[in-house]
C-alpha positions as CSV (number, residue, x, y, z in Angstrom):
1,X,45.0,24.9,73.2
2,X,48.2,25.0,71.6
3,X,49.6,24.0,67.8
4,X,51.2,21.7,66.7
5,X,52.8,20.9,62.9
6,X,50.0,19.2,61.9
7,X,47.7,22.1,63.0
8,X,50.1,25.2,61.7
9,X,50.2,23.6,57.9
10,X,46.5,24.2,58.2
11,X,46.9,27.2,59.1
12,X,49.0,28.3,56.1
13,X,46.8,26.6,53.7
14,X,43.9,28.7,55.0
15,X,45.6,31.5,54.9
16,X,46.7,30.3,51.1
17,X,43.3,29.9,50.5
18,X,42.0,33.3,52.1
19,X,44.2,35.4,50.2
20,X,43.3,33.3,46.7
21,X,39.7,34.3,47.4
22,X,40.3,37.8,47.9
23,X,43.3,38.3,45.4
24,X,40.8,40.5,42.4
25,X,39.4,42.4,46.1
26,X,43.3,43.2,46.9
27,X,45.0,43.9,43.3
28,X,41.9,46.8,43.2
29,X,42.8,48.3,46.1
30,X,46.2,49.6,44.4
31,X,46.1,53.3,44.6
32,X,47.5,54.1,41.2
33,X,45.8,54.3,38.1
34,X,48.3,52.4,36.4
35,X,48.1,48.7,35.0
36,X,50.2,47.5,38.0
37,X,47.4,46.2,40.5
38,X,49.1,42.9,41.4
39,X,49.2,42.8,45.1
40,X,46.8,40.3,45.3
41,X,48.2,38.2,42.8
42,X,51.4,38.5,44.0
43,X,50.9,37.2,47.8
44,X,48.4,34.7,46.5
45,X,51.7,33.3,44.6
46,X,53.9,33.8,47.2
47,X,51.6,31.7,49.5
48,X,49.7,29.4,47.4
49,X,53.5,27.2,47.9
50,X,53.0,26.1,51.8
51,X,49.7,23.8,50.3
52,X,52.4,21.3,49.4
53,X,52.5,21.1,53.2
54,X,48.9,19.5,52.7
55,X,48.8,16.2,54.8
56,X,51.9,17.1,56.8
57,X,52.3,15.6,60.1
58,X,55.2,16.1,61.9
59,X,56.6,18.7,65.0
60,X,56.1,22.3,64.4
61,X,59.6,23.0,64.1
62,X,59.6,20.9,60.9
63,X,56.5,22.2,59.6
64,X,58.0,25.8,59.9
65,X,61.3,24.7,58.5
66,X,59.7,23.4,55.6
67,X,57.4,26.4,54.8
68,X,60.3,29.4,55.2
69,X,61.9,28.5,51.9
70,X,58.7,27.5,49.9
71,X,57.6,31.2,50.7
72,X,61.0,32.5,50.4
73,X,61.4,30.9,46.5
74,X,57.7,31.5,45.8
75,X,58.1,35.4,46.8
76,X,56.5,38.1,43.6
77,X,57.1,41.6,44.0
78,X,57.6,43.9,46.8
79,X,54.4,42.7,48.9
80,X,55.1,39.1,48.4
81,X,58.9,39.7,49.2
82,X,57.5,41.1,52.5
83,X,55.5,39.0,53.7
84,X,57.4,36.0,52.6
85,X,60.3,37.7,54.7
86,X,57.7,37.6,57.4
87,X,57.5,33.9,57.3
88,X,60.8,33.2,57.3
89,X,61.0,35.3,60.8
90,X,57.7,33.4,62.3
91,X,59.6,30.0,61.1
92,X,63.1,31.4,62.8
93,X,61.4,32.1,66.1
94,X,59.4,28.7,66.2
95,X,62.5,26.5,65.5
96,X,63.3,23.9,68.3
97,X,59.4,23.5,69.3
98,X,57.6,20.1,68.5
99,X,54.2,22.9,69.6
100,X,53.9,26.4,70.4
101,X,51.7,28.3,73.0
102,X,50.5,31.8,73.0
103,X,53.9,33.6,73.9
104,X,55.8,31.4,71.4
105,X,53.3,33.3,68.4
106,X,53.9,36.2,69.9
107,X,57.4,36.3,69.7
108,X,57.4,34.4,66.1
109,X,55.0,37.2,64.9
110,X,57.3,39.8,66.5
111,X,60.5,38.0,64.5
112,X,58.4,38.0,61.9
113,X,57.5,41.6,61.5
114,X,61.4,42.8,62.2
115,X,62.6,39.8,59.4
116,X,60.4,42.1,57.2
117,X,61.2,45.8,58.3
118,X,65.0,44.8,57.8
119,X,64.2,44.0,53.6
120,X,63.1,48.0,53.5
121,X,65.6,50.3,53.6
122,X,62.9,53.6,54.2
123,X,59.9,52.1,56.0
124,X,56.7,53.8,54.8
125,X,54.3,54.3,57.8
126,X,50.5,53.6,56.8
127,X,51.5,49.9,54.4
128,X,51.4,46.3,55.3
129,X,54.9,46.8,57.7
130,X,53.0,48.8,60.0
131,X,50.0,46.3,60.2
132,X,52.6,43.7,60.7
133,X,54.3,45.6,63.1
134,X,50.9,47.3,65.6
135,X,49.6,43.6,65.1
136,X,52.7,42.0,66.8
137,X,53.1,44.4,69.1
138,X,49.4,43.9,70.9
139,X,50.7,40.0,70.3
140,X,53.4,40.5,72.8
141,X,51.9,43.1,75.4
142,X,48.9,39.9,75.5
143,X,50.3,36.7,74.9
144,X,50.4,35.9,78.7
145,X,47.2,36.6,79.3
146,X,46.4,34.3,76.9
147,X,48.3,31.5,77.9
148,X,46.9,28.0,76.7
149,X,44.4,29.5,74.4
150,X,46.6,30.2,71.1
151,X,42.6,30.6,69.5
152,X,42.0,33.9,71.8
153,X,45.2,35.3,71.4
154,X,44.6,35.2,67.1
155,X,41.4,36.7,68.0
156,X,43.2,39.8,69.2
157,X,45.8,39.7,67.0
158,X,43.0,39.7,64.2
159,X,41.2,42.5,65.5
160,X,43.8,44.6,66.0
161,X,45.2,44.3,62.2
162,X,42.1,45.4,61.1
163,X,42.4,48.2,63.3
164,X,45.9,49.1,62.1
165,X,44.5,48.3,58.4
166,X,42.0,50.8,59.5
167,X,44.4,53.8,60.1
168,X,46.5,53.4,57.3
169,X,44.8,56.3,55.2
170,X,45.9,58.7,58.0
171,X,49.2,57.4,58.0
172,X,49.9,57.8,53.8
173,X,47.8,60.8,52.8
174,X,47.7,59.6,49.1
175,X,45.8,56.4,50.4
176,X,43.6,59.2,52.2
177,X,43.1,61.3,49.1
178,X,41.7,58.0,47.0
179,X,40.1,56.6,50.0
180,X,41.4,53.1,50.4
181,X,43.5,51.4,52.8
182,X,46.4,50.1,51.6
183,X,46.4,46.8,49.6
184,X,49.6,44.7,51.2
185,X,48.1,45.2,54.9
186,X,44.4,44.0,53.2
187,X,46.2,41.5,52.2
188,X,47.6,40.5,55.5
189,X,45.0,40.9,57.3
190,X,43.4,38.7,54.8
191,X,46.0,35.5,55.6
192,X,45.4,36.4,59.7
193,X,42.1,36.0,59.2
194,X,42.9,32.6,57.3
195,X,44.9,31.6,60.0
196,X,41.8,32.0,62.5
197,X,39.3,30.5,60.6
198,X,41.3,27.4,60.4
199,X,41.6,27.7,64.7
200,X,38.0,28.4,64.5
201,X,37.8,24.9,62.9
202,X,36.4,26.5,59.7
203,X,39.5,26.4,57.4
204,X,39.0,28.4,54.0
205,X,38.8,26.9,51.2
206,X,40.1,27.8,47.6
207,X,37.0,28.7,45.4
208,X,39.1,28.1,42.3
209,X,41.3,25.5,43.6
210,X,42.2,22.3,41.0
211,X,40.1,19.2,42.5
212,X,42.8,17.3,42.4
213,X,44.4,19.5,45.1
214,X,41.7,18.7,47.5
215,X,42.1,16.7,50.4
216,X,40.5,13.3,50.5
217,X,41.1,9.9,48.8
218,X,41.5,11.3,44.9
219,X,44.6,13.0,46.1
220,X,46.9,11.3,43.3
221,X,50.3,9.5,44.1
222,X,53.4,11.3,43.0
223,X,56.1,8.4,44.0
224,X,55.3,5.8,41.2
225,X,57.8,7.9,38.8
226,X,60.7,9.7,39.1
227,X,61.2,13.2,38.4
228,X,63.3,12.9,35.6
229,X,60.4,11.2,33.4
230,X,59.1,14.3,33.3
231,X,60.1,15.2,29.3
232,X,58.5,18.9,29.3
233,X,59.3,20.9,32.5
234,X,57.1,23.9,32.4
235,X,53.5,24.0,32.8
236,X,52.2,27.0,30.5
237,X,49.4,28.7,30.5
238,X,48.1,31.9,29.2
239,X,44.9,34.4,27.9
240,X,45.8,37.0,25.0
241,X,43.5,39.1,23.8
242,X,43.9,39.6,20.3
243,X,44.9,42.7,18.5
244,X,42.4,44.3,15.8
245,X,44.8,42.8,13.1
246,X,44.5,39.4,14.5
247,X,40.7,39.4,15.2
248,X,38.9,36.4,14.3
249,X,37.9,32.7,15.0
250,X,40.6,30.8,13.7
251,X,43.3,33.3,12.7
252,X,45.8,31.9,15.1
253,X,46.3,28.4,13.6
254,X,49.9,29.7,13.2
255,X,50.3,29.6,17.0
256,X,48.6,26.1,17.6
257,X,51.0,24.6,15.0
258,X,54.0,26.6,16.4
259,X,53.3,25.4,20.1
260,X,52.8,21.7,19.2
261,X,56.1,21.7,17.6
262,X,57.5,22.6,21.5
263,X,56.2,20.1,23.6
264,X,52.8,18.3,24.4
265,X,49.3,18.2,26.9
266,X,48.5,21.4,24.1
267,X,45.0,22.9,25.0
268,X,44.7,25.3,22.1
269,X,41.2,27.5,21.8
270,X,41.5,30.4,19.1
271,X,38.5,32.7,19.6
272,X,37.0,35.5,18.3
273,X,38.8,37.9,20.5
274,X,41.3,35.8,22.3
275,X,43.4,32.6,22.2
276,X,43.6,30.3,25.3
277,X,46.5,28.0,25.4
278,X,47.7,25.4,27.7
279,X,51.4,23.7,26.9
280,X,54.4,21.1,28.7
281,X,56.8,22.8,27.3
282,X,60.7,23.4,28.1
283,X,60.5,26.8,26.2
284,X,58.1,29.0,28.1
285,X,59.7,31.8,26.9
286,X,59.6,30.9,22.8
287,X,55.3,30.5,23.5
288,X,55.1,34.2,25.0
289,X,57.0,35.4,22.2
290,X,54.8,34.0,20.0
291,X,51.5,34.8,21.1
292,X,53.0,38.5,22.2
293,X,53.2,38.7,17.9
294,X,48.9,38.3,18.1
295,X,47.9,40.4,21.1
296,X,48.2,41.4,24.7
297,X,48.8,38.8,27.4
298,X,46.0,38.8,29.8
299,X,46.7,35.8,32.5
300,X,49.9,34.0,32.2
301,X,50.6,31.1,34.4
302,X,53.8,29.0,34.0
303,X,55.3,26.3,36.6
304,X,57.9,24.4,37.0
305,X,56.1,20.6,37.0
306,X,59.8,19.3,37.7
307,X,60.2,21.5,41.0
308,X,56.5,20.9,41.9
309,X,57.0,16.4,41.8
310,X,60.2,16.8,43.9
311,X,58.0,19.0,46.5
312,X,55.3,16.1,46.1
313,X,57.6,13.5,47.1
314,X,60.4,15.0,49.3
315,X,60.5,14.0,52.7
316,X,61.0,17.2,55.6
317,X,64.2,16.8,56.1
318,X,65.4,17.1,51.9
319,X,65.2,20.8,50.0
320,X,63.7,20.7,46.5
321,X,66.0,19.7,44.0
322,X,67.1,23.0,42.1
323,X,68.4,23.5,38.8
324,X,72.4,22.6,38.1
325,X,74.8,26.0,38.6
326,X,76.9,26.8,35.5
327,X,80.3,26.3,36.2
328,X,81.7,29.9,35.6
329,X,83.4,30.3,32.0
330,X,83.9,34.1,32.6
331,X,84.4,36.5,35.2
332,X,81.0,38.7,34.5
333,X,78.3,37.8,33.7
334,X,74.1,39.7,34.0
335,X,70.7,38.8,34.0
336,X,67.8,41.4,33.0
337,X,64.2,41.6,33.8
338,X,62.1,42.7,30.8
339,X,59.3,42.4,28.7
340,X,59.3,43.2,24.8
341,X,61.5,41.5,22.3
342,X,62.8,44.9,20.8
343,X,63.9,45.4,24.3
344,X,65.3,42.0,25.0
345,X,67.5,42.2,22.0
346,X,68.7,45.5,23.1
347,X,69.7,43.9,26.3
348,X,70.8,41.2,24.6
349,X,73.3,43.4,22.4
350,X,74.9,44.9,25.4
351,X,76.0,41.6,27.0
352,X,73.0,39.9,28.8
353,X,73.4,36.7,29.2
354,X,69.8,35.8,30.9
355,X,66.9,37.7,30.3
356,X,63.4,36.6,32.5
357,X,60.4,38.1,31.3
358,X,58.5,39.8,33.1
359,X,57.8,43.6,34.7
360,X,54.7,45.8,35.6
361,X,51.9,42.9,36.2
362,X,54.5,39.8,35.6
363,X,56.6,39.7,38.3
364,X,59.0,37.1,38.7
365,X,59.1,35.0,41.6
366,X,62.6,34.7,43.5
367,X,63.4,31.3,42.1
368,X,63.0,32.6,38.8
369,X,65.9,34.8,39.4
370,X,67.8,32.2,41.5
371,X,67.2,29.7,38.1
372,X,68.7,32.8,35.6
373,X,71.5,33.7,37.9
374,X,72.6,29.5,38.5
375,X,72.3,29.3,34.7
376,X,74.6,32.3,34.0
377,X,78.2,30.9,33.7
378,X,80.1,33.5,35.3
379,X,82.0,34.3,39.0
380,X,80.2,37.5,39.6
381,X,76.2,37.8,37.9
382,X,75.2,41.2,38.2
383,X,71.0,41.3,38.0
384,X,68.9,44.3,36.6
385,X,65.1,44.1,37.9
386,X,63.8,47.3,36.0
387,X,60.7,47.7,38.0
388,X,60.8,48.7,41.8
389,X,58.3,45.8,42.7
390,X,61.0,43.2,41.5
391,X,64.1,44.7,43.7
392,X,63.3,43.1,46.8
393,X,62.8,39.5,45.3
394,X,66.4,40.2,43.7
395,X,68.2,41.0,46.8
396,X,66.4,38.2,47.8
397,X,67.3,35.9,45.3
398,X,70.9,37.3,46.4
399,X,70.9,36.4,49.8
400,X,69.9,32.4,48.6
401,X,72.6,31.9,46.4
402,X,76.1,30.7,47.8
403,X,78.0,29.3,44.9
404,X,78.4,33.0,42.8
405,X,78.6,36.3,44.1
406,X,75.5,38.3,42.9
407,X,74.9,42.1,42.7
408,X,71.5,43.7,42.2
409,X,71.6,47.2,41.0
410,X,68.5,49.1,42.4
411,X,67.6,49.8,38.3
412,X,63.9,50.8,38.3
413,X,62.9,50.9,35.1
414,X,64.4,50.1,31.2
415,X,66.0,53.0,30.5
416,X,67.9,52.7,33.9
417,X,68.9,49.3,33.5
418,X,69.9,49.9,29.8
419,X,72.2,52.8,31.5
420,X,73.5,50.7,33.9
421,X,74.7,48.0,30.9
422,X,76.4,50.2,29.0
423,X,79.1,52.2,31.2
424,X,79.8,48.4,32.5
425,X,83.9,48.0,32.3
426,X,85.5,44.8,32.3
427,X,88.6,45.8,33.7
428,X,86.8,47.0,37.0
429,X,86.2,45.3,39.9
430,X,82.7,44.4,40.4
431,X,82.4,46.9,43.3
432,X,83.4,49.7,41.3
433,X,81.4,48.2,38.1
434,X,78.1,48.3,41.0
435,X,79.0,51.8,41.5
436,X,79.1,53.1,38.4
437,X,76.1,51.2,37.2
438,X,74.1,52.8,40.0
439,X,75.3,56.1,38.9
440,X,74.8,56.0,35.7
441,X,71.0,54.5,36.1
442,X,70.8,57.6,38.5
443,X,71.5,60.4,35.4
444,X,68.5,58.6,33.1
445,X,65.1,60.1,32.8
446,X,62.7,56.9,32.1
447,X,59.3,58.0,30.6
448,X,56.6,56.3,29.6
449,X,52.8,56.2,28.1
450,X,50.2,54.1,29.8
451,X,46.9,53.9,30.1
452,X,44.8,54.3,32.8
453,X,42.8,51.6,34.2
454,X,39.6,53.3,36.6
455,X,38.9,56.4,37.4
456,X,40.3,58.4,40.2
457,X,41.9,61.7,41.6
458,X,45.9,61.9,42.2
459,X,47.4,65.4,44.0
460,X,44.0,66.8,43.1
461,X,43.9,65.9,39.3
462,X,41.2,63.9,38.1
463,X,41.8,61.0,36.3
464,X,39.2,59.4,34.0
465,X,39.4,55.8,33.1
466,X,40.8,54.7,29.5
467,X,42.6,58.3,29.7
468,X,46.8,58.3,28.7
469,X,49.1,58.8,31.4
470,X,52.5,60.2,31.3
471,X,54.6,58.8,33.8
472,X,58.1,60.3,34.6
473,X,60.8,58.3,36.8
474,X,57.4,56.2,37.9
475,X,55.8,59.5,38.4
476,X,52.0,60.7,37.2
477,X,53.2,63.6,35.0
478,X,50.9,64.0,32.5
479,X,47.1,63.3,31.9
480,X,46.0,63.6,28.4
481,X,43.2,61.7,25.9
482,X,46.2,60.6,23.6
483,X,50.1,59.6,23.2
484,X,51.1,62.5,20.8
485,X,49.0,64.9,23.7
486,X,51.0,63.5,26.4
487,X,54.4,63.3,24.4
488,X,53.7,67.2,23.6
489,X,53.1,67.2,27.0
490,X,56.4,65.9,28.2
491,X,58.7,66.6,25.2
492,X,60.3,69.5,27.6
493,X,61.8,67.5,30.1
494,X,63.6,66.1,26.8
495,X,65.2,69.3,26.1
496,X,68.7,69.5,27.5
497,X,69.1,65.6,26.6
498,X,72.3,64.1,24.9
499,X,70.5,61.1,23.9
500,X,66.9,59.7,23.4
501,X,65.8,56.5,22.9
502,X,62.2,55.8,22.1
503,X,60.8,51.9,22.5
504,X,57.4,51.4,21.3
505,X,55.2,48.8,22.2
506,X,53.3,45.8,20.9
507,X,50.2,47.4,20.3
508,X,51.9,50.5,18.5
509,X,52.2,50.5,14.7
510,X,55.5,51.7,13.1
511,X,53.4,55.0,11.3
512,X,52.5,56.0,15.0
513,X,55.6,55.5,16.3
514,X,57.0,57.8,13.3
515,X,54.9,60.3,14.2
516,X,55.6,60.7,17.7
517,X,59.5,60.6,17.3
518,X,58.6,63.9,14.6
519,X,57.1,65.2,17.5
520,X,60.5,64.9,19.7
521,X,62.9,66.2,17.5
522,X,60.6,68.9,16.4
523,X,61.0,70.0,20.2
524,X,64.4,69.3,20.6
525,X,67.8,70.5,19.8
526,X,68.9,69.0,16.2
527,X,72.4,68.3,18.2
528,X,70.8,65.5,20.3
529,X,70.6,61.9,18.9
530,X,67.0,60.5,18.9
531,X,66.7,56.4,18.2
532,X,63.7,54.9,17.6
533,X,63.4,51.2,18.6
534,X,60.4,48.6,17.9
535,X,60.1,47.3,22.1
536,X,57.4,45.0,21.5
537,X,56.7,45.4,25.1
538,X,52.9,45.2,26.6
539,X,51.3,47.5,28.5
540,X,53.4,50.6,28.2
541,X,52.6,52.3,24.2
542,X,56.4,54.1,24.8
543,X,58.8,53.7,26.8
544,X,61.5,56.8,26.9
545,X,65.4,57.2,27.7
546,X,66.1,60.5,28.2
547,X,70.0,60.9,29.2
């Protein structure tokens, strides 16, 4: 038995499908308490793309050649990044073949693996590289005794990622100390086993899936119009859960109005507790503003309907058609990843030309960034992820782009990223401008005030569910049953500071906002300059500069 295109695009569909089932099981393996368990999500994103490839029937090669950059553009966050990169490799290595035999997986799962390793500069031993890695590595030291039966030689592979996944609490002792494996090698081993099933001849399928994505004779027909009839690009959907001052059936009628007014298809339910909103739109951005003023965001879905037709309809051989570049007006220009109008408008302020939203639990898929950084109209587009989970799709994104030069600055957080903004100098080169933004986000303190979402223990501190967490430089610091606890908590690291800037978040009224910043500066020297700023950002209650 060997595969063929047809047979590989059902293979990736499975594996789409596997990891969609699974993706709750995955995001609640993350080993921090924090609101940032979107593993799951995140591969299920990158992967759900390749079931465009549904119905394909051409040479392997072509299948794989289509896949790489559906992955590649799909990519979320560090894990999706990864395995995307992964893809890519498998799709390098099985170029020129019209079918591939045991060996020929072996070696694509080896390209794979070192396609990925190459996107982290510090490797972490016990996470989904070394699955990747301990899985191809039995691959090659088999694949020829496996010659002409591809179906035994994914029955190793299988068993042997679930091995590796296996050891991975030995390998990270913090995965050890909350006893879980780690989530990105669940997660792979969750597409392998995907990949088998469908060799098994007992493909998965999507629990939650659309029924018109299925296969059979509903399938609808996508070449009867042309793309550009499509008036509202962006299919938007999302779950807020209200605040206490918006509780109430009916008290977002504001919102339903508002979201008419920018496009059509509106789905509008305004419950008790939570609105429910689908929108065409070509504003994504102005409906999350809006319903950020009546709540937290709970799901958010928004795609591009435009990109999604031209994948539809394209034949192997054509790319997806992409947004038009900018033709540059200026020599600098910068695009910011954040969440929180208070925030956005300090970005905003300091020359930003694009901002994306999203962060912690809304990360931004590479095109998102390629989209920002084409629509910036400027030689050089310098690109601030502020979350460590975005940084690989950046570089990413980076790589992709040919028409502008792109730098990412490795900023990790707000605070950093704002850092980075201001010591920007026009009259510098961009390489020096990259070097001093990466020093300057380097001298920042970022703190903020979470919550925590389970209970658990973390270098032997217990952590009860619901309790306020500190968190310095991405750091558990502080443990507390309030924000003023943990701020007294932390208001010493604030000490020696020059400046201190305090954002406060959506869910945080201007008196309690007050009332920490009399906290700070009755800590503080009377010398150092303490602004308070209204974020509007979700998840994190504060979010702290401290430079």
């Amino acid at each position: 038995m060997t595969i063929n295109g047809k047979k590989f695009a059902e293979m990736l569909i499975s594996a789409a499908n596997a990891l969609d089932n699974n993706k709750t099981a995955i995001n609640n393996m993350n080993v921090f308490p924090v609101p940032d368990g979107d593993t799951g999500i995140n591969m299920t994103l990158t992967l759900t793309a390749v079931r465009a490839l549904r119905g394909f029937d051409g040479t392997l090669a072509e299948c794989a050649e289509k896949m790489a950059p559906m992955v590649l553009r799909a990519a979320r966050g560090n894990s999706g990044a990864i395995l995307s990169l992964f893809f890519r490799g498998v799709a390098k290595s099985l170029a020129g073949l019209e079918s591939a035999d045991s060996p020929d997986f072996a070696k694509a799962f080896k390209k794979g693996t070192e396609e990925a390793y190459k996107a982290v500069m510090k490797p972490t031993e016990g996470t989904i590289l070394t699955v990747m890695r301990l899985t191809s590595d039995k691959a090659v030291e088999v694949a020829e005794d496996y010659k002409g039966d591809v179906l035994g030689l994914f029955e190793v592979m299988y068993k042997e990622s679930e091995d590796a996944l296996a050891k991975t609490p030995d390998m990270l002792p913090v995965l050890k100390e909350v006893n879980v494996v780690d989530a990105g090698g669940y997660g792979f081993c969750t597409a392998l086993l995907g990949m088998l099933s469908s060799l098994r001849g007992e493909p998965v399928e999507a629990e939650n899936e659309d029924a018109g994505e299925s296969d059979g004779p509903r399938e609808a027909t996508f070449e009867s119009f042309s793309t550009e009839d499509i008036k509202f690009a962006y299919c938007t959907e999302c779950i807020v859960d209200k605040d206490d001052a918006h509780k109430g059936e009916g008290s977002a009628a504001e919102v339903n109005e508002y979201i008419c007014s920018l496009g059509d298809s509106v789905v509008f339910v305004d419950d008790e507790t939570m609105i429910k909103l689908h929108v065409h739109t070509n504003n994504p951005g102005l409906v999350i503003e809006k319903v950020l003023e009546y709540g937290a965001i709970a799901t958010l879905k928004v795609e591009n309907m435009k990109l999604q037709h031209s994948e539809k309809v394209v034949s192997a051989a054509e790319a997806p058609k992409m947004p038009k570049t900018a033709a540059p007006e200026k020599k600098y220009g910068f695009v910011s990843v954040c969440m929180g109008s208070g925030i956005k408008d300090t970005f905003k302020n300091l020359g930003v030309d694009k901002i994306i939203y999203g962060g912690q639990t809304m990360n931004p898929s590479t095109q998102d960034i390629i989209d920002a950084v084409n629509l910036t109209p400027a030689e050089t587009v310098f690109v601030l992820p502020n979350n460590k989970n975005i940084y690989l799709v950046a570089c990413q994104a980076a790589e992709l782009i040919k028409d502008k030069k792109v730098e990412v600055i490795p900023t990790n957080s707000v605070p950093e990223g704002i850092s980075a903004m201001i010591v920007f100098d026009e009259s510098m080169s961009a390489e020096e401008n990259a070097e001093a933004m990466k020093e300057a986000k380097a001298a920042v303190t970022s703190i903020s005030i979470t919550y925590s979402v389970r209970g658990t223990k973390i270098d032997g501190v217990k952590i009860r569910e619901g309790q306020i967490l500190g968190l310095v430089n991405g750091k558990i610091a502080s443990v507390a049953n309030s924000d003023e606890e943990v701020i007294e908590n932390l208001v010493e690291r604030m000490k020696d500071a020059s400046f201190v800037t305090v954002f406060y978040g959506e869910k945080i009224s201007e008196e309690a906002a007050e009332g920490v910043l009399s906290i700070i500066k009755s800590k503080i020297s009377a010398d150092t300059e303490v602004t308070l700023i209204k974020g509007g950002q979700p998840i994190y209650d504060y979010i702290i500069s401290v430079e």
